[in-house]
C-alpha positions as CSV (number, residue, x, y, z in Angstrom):
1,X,0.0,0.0,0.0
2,X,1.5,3.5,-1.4
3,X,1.5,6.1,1.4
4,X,2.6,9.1,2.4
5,X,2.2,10.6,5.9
6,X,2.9,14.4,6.5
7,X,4.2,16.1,10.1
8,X,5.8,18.8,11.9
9,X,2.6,20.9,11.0
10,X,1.6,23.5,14.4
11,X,0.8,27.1,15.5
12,X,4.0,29.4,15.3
13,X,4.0,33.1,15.2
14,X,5.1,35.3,12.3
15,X,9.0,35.3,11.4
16,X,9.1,31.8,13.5
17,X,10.0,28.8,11.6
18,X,8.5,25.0,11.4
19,X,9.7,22.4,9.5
20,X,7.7,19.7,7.7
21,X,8.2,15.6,7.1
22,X,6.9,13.5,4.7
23,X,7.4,9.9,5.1
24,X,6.5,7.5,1.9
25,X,6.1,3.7,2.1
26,X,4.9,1.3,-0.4
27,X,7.4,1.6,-3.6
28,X,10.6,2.9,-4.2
29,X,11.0,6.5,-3.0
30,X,13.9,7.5,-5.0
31,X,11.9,7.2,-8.2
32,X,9.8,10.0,-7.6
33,X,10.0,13.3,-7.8
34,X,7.8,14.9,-4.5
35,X,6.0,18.3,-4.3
36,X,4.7,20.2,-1.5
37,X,1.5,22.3,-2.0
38,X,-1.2,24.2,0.4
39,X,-4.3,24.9,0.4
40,X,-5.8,27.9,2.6
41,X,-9.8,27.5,3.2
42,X,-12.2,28.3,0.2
43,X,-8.7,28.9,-2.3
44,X,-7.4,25.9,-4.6
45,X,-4.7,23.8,-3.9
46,X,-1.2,25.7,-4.5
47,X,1.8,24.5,-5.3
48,X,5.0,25.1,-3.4
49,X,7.9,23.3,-3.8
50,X,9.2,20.4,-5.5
51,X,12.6,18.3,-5.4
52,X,14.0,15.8,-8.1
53,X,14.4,12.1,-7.9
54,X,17.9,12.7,-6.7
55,X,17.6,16.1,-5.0
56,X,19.9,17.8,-7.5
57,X,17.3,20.3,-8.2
58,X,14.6,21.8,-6.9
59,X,11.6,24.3,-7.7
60,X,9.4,26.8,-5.6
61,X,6.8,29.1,-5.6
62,X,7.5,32.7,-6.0
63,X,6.0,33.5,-2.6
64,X,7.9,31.2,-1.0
65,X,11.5,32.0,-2.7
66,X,14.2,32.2,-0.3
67,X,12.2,31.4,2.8
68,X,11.2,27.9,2.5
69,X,13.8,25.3,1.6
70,X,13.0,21.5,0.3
71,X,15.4,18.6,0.7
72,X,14.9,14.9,0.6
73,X,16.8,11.3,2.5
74,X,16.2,8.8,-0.3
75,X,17.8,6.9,2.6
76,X,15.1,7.5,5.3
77,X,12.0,7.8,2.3
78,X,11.5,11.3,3.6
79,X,11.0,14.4,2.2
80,X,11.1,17.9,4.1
81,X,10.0,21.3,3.5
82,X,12.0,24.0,6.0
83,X,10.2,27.0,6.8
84,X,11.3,30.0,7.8
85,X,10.7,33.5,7.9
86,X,7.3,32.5,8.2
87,X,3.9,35.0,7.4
88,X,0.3,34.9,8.5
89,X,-0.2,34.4,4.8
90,X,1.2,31.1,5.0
91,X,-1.5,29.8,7.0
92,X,-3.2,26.8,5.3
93,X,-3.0,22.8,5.3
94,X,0.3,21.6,3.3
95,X,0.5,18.5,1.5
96,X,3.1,16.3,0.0
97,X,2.7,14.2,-3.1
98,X,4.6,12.5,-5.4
99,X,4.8,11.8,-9.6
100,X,7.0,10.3,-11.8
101,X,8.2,13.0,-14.2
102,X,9.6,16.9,-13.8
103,X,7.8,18.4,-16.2
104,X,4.7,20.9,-15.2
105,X,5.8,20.0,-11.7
106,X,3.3,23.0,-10.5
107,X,-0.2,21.1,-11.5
108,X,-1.2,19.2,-8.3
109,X,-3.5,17.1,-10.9
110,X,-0.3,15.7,-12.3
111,X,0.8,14.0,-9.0
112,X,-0.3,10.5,-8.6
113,X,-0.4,9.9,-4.5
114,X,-1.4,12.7,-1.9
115,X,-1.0,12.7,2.1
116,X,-3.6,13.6,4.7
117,X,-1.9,17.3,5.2
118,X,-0.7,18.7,8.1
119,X,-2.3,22.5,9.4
120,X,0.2,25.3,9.8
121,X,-1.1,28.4,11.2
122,X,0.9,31.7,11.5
123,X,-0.2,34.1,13.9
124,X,0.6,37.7,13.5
């Protein structure tokens, strides 16, 4: 059974820092890439951040540039997103996914599995 299980979600005040997981089970890890996406309540899924098979290169959101950092252990089947610098505007429920190919890595209906999310809520 393919899953993926998302933590390290919480309440954290603006300019604080969290950092999420994403642990995958069920087929090979390394041959996926993995993106992380949020969605806020009553807006559409958004994409975020996404990391190659290998971790060689990696993709983000404008909003998100230089603030949020995403790294992967191929070695541990986790994926991470570091926050940091972080704004009320980041509230929302973040999700990790994965898919089989780089290209249009920024349409959530191009990834195949999907965790439960984890909330993250920035207070000002």
């Amino acid at each position: 059974q393919v899953q993926l299980v998302e933590s390290g979600g919480g309440l954290v005040q603006a300019g604080g820092s969290l950092r999420l997981s994403c642990a995958a089970s069920g087929r090979t890890f390394s041959n996926y890439v993995m993106g992380w996406f949020c969605q806020a309540p009553g807006k559409e899924r958004e994409f975020v951040a996404a990391i190659t098979w290998s971790g060689s290169s990696t993709y983000y959101a404008d909003s998100v540039k230089g603030r949020f950092t995403i790294s992967r252990d191929n070695a541990k089947n986790t994926v991470y997103l570091q926050m940091n610098s972080l704004k009320p505007e980041d509230t929302a429920v973040y999700y990790c996914a994965d898919r089989s190919s780089i290209t249009y890595y920024t349409d959530r209906f191009t990834y195949d599995i999907w965790g439960q999310g984890t909330q993250v809520t920035v207070s000002s």
